[in-house]
C-alpha positions in Angstrom: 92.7 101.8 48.6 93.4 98.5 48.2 91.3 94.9 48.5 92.6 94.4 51.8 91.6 97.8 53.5 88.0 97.4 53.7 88.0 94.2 55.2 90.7 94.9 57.9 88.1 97.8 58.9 85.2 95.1 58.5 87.2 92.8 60.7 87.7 95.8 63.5 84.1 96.7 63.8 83.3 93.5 64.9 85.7 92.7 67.4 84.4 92.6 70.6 84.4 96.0 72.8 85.2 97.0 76.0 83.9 101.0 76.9 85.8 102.7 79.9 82.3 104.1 80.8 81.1 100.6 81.7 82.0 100.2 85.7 83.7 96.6 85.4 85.3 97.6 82.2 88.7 96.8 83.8 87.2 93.4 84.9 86.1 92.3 81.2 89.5 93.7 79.7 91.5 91.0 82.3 89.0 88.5 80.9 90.1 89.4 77.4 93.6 89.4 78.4 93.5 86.0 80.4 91.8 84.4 77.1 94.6 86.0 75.0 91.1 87.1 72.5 91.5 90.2 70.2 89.1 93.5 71.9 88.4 96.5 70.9 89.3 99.3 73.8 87.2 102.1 73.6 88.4 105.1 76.2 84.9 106.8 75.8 85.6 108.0 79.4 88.9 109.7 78.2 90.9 108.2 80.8 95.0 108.9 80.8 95.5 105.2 79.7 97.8 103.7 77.4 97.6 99.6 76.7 100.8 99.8 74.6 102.8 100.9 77.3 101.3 100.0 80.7 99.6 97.0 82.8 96.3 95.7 83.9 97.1 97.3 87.1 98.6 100.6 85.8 95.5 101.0 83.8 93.4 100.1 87.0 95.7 103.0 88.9 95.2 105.9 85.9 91.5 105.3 85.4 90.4 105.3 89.2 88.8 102.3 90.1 86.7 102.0 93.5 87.7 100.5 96.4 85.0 97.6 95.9 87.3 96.9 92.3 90.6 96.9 94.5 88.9 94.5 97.0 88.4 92.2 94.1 92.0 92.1 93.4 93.4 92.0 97.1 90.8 89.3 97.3 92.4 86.9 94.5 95.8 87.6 95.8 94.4 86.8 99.1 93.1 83.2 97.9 95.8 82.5 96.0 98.8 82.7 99.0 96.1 80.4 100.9 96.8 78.1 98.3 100.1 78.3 98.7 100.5 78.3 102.2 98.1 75.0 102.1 100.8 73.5 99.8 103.3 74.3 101.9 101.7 73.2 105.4 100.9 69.9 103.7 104.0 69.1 102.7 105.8 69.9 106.0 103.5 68.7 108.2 105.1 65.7 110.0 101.8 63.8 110.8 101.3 61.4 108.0 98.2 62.3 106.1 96.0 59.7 104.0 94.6 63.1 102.4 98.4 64.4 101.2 96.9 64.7 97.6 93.9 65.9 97.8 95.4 69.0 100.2 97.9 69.8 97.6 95.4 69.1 94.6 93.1 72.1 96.5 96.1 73.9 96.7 97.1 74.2 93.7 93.6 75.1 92.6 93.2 77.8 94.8 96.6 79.0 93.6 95.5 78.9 89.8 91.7 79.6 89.9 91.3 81.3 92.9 93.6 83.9 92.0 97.2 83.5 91.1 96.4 83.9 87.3 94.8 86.8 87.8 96.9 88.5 89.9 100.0 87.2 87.7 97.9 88.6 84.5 97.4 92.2 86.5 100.6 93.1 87.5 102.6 92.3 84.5 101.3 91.0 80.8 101.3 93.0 78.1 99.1 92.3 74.7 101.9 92.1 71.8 99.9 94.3 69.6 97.9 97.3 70.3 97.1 99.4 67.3 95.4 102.7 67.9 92.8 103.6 65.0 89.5 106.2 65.2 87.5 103.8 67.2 89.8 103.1 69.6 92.4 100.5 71.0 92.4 97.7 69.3 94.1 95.0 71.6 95.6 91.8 69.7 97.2 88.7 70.6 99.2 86.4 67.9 98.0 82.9 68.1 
């Protein structure tokens, strides 16, 4: 066993973990995602998931979240095309506005905080690097 062994192991047990058992696991695993941070995935509830191959949302799907959890997605989307749609109406609107850039500056933040990056991050990023070891998934992003 070489040098480097031990300390790779040291460096896992202290990542930061997420546990499928916990109720907003899939909440603080977006979080990790969004921050592009190294996690540790534990499947203690032994749900059919897989981070190397599937999505936020495909995880969501396989390990059964509740309807309040789904509500918190539609929810972001939801803010995030009023965003939009504020954007847009401000820009077509053909009465002259003193306020043009302060509708599309709260536009644009309701697009990007209110939801858009979240939904973005849900239905399609991937980590690079999931490695699968005893303790579970450990979920890595290259800096």
């Amino acid at each position: 066993m070489s040098q480097e062994e031990p300390q790779r192991e040291k460096a896992l047990i202290e990542l930061p973990e997420v546990r499928t058992t916990d109720p907003k696991w899939l909440e603080k695993l977006a979080e990790f995602y969004k921050e592009h941070r190294t996690v540790l995935l534990k499947n203690d509830a032994g749900l059919p998931i897989d981070p190397t191959k599937q999505t936020l949302v495909q995880m969501g799907r396989s390990g059964k979240l509740s309807k309040t959890q789904w509500l918190g997605v539609t929810t972001s989307l939801g803010i995030g095309m009023f965003g939009a749609y504020l954007i847009v109406a401000a820009i077509l609107d053909p009465e002259p506005t003193s306020k043009l850039g302060l509708l599309i500056a709260s536009g644009v933040v309701l697009v990007i905080g209110g939801g858009g990056t979240s939904v973005w991050l849900l239905t399609g990023v991937k980590p690079p690097n999931v490695r699968v070891s005893i303790q579970g998934f450990e979920i890595r992003w290259q800096d």
